[in-house]
Biopython code that builds the backbone (N, CA, C, O; Angstrom):
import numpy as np
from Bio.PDB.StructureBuilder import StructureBuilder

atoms = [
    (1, "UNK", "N", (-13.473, 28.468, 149.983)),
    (1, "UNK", "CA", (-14.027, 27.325, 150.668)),
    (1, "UNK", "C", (-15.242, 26.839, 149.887)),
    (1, "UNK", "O", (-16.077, 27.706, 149.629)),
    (2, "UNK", "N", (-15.492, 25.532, 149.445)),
    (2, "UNK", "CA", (-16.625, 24.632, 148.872)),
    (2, "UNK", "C", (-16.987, 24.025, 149.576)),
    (2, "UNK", "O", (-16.226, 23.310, 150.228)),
    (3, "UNK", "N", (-18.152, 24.029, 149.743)),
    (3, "UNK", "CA", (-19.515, 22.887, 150.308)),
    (3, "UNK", "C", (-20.391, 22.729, 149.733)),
    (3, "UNK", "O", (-20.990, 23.725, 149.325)),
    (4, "UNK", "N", (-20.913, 21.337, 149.408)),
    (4, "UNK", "CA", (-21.888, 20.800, 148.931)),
    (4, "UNK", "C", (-22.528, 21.719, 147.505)),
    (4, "UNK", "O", (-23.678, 22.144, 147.398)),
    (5, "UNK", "N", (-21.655, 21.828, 146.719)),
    (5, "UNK", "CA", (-22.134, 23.027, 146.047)),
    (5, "UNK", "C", (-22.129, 24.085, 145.951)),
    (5, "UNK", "O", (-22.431, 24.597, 144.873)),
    (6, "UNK", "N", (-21.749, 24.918, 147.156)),
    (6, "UNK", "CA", (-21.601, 26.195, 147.699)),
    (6, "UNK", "C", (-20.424, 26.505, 147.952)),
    (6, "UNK", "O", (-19.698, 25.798, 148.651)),
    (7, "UNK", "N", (-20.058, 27.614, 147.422)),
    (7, "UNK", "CA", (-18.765, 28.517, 147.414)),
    (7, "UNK", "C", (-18.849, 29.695, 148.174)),
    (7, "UNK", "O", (-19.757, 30.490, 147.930)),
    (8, "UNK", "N", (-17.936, 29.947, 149.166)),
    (8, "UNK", "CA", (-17.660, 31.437, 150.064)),
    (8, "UNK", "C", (-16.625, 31.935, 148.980)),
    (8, "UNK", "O", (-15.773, 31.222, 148.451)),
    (9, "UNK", "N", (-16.796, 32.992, 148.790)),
    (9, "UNK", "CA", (-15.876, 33.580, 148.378)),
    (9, "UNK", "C", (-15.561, 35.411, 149.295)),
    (9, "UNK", "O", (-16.374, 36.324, 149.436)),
    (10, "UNK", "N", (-14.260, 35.350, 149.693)),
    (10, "UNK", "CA", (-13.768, 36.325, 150.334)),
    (10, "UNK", "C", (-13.167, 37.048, 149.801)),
    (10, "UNK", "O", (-12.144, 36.805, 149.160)),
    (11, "UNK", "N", (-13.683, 38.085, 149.960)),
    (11, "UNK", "CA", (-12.587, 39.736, 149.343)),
    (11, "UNK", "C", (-11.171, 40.201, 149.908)),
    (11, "UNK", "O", (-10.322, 39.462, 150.408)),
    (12, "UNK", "N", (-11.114, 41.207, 149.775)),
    (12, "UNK", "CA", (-9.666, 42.029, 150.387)),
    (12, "UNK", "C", (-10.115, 42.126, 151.866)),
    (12, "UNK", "O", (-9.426, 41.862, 152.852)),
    (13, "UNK", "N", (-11.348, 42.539, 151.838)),
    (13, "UNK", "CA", (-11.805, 43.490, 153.004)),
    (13, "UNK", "C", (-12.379, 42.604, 153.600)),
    (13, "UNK", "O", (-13.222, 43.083, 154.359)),
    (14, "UNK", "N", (-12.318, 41.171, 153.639)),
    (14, "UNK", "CA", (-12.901, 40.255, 154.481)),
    (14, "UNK", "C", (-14.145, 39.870, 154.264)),
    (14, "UNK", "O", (-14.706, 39.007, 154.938)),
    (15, "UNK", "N", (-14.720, 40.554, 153.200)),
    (15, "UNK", "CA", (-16.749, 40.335, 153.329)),
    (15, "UNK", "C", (-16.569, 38.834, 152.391)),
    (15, "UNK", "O", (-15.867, 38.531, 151.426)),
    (16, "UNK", "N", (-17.434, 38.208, 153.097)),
    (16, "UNK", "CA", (-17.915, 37.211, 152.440)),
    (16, "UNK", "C", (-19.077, 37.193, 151.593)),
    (16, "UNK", "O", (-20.115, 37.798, 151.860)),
    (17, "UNK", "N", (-18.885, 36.474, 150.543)),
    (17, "UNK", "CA", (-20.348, 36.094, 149.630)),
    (17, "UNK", "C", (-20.516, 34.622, 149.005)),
    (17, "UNK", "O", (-19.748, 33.917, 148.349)),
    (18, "UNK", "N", (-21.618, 34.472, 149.397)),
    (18, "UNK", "CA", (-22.063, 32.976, 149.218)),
    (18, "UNK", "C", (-22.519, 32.573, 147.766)),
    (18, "UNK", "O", (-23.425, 33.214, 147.232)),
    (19, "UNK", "N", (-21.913, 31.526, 147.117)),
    (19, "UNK", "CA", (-22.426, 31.426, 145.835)),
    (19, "UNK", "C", (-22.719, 29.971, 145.603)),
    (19, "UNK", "O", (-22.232, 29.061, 146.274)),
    (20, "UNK", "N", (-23.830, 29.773, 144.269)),
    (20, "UNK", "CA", (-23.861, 28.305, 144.711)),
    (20, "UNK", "C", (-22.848, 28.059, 142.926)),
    (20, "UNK", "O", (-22.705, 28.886, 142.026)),
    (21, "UNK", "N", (-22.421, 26.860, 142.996)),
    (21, "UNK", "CA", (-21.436, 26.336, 141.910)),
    (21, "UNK", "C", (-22.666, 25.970, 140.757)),
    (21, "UNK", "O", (-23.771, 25.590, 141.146)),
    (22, "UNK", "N", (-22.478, 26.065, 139.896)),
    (22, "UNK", "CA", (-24.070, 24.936, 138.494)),
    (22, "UNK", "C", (-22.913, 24.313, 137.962)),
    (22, "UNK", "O", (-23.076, 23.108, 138.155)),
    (23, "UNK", "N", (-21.988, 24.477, 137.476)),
    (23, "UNK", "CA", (-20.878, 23.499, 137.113)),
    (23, "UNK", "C", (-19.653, 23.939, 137.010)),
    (23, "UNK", "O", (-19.578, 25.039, 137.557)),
    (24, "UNK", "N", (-18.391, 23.507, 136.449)),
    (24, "UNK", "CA", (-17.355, 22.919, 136.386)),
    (24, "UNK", "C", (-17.270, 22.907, 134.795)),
    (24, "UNK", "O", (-18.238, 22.583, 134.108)),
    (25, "UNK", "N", (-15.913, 23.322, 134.207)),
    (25, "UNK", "CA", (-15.348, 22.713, 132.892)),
    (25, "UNK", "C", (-14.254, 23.281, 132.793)),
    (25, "UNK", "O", (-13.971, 24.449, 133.061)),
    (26, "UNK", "N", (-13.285, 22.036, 132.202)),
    (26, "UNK", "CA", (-12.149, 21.788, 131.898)),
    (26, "UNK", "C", (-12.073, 22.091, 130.219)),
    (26, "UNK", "O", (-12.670, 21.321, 129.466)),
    (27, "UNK", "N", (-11.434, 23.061, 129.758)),
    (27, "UNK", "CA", (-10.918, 23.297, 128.454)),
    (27, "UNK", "C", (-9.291, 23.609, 128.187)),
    (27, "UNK", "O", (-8.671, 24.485, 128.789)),
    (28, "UNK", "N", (-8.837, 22.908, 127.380)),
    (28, "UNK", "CA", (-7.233, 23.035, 126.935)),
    (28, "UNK", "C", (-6.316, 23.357, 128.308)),
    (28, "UNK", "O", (-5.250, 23.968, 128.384)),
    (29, "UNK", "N", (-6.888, 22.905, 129.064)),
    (29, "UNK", "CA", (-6.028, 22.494, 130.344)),
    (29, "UNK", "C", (-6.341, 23.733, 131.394)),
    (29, "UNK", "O", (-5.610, 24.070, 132.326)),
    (30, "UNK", "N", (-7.414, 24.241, 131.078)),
    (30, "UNK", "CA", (-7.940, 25.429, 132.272)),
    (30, "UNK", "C", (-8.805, 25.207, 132.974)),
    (30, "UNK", "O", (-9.673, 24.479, 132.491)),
    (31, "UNK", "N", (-8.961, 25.561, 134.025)),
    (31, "UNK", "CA", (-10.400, 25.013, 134.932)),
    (31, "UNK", "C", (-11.332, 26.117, 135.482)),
    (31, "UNK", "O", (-11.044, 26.729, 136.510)),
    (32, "UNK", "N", (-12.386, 26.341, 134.817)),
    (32, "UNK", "CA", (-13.541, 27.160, 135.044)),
    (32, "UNK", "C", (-14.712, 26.707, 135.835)),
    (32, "UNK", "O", (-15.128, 25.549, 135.795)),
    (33, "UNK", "N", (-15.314, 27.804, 136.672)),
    (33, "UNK", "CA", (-16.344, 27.917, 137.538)),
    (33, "UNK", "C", (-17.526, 28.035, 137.271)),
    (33, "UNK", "O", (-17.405, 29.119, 137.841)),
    (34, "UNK", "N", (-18.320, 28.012, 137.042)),
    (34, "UNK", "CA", (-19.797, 29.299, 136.154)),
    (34, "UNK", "C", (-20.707, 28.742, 137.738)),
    (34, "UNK", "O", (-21.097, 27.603, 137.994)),
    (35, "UNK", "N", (-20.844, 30.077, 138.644)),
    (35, "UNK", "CA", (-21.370, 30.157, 139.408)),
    (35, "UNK", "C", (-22.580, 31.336, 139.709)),
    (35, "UNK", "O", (-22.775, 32.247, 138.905)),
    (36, "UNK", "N", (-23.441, 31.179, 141.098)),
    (36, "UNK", "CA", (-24.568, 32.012, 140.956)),
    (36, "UNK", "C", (-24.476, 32.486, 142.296)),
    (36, "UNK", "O", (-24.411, 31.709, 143.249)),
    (37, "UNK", "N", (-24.466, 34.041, 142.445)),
    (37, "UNK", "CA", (-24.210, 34.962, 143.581)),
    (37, "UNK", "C", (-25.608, 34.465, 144.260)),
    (37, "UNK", "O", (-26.625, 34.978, 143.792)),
    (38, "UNK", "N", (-25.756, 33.565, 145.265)),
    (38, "UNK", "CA", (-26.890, 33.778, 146.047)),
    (38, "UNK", "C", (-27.293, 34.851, 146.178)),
    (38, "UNK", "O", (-28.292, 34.877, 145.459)),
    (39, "UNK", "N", (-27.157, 35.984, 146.725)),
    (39, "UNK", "CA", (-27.719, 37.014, 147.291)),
    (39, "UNK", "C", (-28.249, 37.988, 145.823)),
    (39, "UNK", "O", (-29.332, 38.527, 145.597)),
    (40, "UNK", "N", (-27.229, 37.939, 145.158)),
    (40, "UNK", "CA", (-28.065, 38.820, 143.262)),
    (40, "UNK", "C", (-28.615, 37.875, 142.669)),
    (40, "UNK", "O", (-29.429, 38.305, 141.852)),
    (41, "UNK", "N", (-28.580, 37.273, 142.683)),
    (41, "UNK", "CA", (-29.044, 36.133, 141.732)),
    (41, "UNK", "C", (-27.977, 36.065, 140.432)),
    (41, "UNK", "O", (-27.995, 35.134, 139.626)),
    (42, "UNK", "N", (-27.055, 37.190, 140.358)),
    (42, "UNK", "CA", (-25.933, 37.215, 139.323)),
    (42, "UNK", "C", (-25.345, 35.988, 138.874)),
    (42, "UNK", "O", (-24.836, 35.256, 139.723)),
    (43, "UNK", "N", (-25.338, 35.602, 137.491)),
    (43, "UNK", "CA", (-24.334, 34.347, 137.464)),
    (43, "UNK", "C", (-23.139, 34.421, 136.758)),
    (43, "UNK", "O", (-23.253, 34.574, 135.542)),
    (44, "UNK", "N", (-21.693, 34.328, 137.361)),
    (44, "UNK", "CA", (-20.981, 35.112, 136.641)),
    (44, "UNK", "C", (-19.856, 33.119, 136.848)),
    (44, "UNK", "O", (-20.171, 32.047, 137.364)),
    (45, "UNK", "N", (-18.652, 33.590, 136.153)),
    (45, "UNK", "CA", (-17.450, 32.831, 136.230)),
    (45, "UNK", "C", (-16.393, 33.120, 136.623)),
    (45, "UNK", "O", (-15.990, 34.217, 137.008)),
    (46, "UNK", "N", (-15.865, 32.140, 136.550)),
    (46, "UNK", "CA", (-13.779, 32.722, 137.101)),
    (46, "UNK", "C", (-13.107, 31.291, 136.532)),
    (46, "UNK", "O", (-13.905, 30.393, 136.263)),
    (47, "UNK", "N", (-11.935, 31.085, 136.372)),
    (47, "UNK", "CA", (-11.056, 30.198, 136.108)),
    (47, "UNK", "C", (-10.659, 29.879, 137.084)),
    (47, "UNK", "O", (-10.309, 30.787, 137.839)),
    (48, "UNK", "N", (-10.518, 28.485, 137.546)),
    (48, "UNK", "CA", (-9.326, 28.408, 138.994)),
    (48, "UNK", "C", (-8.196, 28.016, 138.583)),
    (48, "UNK", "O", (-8.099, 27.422, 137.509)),
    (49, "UNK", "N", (-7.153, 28.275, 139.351)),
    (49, "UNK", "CA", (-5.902, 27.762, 139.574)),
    (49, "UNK", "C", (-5.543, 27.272, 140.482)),
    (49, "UNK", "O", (-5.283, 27.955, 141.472)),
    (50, "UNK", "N", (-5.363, 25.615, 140.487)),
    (50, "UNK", "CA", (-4.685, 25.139, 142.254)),
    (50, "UNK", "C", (-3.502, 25.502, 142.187)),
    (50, "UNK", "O", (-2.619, 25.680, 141.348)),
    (51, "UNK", "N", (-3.801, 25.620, 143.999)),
    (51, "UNK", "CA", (-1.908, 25.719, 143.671)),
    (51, "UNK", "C", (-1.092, 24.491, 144.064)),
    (51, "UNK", "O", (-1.480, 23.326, 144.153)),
    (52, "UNK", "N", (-0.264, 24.838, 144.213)),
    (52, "UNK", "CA", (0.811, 23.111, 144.050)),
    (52, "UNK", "C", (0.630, 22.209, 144.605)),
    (52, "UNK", "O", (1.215, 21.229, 144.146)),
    (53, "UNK", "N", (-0.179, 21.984, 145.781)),
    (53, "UNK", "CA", (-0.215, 20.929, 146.346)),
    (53, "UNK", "C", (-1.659, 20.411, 145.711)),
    (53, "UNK", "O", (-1.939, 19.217, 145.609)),
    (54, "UNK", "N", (-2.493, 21.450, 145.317)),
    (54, "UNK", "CA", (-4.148, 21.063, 145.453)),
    (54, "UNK", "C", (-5.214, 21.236, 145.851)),
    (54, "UNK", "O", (-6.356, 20.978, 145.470)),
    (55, "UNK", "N", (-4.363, 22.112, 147.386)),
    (55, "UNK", "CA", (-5.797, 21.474, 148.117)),
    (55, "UNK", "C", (-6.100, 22.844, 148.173)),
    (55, "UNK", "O", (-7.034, 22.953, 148.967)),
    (56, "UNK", "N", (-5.850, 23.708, 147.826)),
    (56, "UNK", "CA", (-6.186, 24.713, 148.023)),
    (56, "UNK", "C", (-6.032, 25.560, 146.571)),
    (56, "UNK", "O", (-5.371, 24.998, 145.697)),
    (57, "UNK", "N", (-6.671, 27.023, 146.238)),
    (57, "UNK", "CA", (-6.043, 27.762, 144.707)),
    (57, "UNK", "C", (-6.973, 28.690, 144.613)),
    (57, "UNK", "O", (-7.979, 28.732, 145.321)),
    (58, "UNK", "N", (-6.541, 29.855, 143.311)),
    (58, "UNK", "CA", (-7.128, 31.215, 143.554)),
    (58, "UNK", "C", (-8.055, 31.138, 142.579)),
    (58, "UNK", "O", (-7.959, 30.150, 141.850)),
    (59, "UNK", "N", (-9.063, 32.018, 142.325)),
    (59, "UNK", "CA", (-9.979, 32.171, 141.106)),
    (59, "UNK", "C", (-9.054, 33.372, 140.317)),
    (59, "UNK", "O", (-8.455, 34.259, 140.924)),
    (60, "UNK", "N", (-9.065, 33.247, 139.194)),
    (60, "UNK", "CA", (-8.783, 34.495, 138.213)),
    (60, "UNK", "C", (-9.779, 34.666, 137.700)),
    (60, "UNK", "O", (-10.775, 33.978, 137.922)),
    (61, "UNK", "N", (-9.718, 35.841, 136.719)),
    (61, "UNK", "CA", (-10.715, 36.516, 136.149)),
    (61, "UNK", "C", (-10.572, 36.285, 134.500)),
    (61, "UNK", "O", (-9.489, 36.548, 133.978)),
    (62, "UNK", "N", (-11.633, 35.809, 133.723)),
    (62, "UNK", "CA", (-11.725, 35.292, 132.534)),
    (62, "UNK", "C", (-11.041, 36.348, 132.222)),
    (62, "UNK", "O", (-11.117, 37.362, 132.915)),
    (63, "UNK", "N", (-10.279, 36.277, 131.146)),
    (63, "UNK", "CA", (-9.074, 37.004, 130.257)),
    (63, "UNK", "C", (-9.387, 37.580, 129.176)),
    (63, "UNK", "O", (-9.034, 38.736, 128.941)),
    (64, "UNK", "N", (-10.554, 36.400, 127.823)),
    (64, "UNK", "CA", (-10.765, 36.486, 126.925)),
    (64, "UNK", "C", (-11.814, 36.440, 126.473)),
    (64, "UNK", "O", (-12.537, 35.715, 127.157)),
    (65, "UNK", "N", (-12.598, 37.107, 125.130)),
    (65, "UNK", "CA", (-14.064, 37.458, 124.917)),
    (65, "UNK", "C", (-14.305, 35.992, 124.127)),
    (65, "UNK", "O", (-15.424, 35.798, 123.654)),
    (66, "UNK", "N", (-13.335, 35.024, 123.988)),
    (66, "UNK", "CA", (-13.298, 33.918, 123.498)),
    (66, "UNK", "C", (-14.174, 32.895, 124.782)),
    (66, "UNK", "O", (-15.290, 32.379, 124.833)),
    (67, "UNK", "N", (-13.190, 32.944, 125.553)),
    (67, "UNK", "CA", (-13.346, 32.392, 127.020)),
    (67, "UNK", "C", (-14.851, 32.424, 127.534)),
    (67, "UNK", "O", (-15.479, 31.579, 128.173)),
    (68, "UNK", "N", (-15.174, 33.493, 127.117)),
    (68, "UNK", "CA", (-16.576, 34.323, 127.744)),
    (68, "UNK", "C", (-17.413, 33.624, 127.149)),
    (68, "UNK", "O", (-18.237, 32.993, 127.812)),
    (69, "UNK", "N", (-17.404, 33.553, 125.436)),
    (69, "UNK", "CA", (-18.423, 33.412, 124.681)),
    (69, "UNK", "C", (-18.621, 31.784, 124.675)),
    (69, "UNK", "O", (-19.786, 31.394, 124.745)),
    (70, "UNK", "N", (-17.625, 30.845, 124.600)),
    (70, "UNK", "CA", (-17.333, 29.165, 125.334)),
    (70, "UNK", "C", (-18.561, 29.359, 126.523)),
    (70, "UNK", "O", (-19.642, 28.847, 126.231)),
    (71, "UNK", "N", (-18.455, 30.103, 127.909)),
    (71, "UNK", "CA", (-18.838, 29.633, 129.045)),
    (71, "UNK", "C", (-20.536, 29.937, 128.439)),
    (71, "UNK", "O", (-21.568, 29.292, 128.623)),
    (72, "UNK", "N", (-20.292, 31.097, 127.724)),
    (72, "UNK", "CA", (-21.819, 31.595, 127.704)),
    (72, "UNK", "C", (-22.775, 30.529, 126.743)),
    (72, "UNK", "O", (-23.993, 30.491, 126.917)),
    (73, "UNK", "N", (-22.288, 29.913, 126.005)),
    (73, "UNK", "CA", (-23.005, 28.729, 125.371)),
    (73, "UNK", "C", (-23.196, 27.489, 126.288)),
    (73, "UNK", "O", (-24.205, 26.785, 126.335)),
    (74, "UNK", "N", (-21.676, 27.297, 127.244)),
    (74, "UNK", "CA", (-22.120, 25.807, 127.692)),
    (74, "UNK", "C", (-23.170, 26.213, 129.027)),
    (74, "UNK", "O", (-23.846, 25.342, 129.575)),
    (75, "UNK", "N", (-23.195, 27.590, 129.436)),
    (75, "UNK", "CA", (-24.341, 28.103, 130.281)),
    (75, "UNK", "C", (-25.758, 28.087, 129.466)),
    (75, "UNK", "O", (-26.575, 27.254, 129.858)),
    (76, "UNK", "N", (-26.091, 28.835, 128.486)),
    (76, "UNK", "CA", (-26.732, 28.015, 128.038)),
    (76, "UNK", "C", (-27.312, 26.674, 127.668)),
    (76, "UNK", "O", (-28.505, 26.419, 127.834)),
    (77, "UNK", "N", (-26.645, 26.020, 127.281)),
    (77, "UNK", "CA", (-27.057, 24.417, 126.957)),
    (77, "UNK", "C", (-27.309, 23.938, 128.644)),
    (77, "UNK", "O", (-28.148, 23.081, 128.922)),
    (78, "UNK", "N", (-26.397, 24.672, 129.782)),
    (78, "UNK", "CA", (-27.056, 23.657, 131.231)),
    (78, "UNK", "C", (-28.256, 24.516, 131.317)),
    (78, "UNK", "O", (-29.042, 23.953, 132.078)),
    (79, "UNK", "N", (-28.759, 25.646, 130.872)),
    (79, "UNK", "CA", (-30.222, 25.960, 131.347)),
    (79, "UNK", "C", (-31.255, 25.207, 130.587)),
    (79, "UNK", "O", (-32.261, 24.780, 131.154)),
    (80, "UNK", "N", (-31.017, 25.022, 129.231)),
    (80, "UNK", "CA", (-31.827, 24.098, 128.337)),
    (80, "UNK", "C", (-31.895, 22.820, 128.777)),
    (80, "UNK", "O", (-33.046, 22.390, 128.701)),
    (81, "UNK", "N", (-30.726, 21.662, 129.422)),
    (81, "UNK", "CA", (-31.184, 21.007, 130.097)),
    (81, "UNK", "C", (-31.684, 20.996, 131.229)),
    (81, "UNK", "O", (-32.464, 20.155, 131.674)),
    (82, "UNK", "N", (-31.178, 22.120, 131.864)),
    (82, "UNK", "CA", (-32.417, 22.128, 133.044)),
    (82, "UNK", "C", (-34.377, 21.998, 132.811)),
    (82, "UNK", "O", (-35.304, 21.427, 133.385)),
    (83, "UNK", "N", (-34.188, 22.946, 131.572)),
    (83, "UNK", "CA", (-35.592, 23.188, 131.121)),
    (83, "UNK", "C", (-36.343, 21.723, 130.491)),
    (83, "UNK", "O", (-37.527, 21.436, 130.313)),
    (84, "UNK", "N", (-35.357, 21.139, 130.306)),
    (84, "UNK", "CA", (-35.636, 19.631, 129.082)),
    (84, "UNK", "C", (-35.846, 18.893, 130.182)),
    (84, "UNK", "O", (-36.775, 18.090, 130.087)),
    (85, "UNK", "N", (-35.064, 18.937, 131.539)),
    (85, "UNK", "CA", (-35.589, 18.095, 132.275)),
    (85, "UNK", "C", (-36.682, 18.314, 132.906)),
    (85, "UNK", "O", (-37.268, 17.286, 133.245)),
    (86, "UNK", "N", (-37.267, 19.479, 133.243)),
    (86, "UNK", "CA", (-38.675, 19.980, 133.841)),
    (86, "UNK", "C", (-39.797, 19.450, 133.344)),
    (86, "UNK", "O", (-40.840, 19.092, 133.891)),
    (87, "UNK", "N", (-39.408, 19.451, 132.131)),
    (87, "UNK", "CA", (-40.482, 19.044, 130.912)),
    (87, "UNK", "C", (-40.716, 17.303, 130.682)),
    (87, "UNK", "O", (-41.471, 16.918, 129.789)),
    (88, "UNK", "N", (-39.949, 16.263, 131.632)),
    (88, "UNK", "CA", (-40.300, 14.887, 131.606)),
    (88, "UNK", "C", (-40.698, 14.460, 132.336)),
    (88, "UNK", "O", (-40.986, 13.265, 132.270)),
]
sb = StructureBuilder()
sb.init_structure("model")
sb.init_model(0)
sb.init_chain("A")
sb.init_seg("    ")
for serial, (resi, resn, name, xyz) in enumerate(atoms, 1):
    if name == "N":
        sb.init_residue(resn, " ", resi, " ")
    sb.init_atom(name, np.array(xyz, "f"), 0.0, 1.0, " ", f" {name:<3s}", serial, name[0])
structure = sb.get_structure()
């Protein structure tokens, strides 16, 4: 479930955890998350997959140290603009 930025994400065991989204990216036809565990402050990713209709789809788990090292730069560059914008 998404709101305003904010992602529940639910386990096996029912526990919920609240995360907020920082962005979104589309590469060679995959769709990635790079989100931040409210409660750790952890900021981790996942890939989504809708499923057929849309409106709904699962997160997977990054696959590749390729994949990783992509998110971990364009995570970088959104903290640098975060920082670039502080600074005007």
């Amino acid at each position: 479930m998404m709101e305003d930025n904010k992602l529940t994400l639910v386990s096996d065991d029912g526990t919920e955890t609240i995360c907020e989204v920082l962005f979104t990216h589309e590469h060679e036809g995959k769709n990635y998350v790079v989100f931040e565990i409210i409660e750790s402050g952890e900021v981790t990713a996942a890939s989504y997959e809708p499923d057929q209709d849309e409106s709904e789809g699962a997160f997977k788990d990054i696959e590749t140290d390729e994949e990783w090292d992509m998110l971990e730069r364009l995570l970088d560059d959104y903290y640098n603009d975060l920082e670039a914008d502080d600074h005007e």
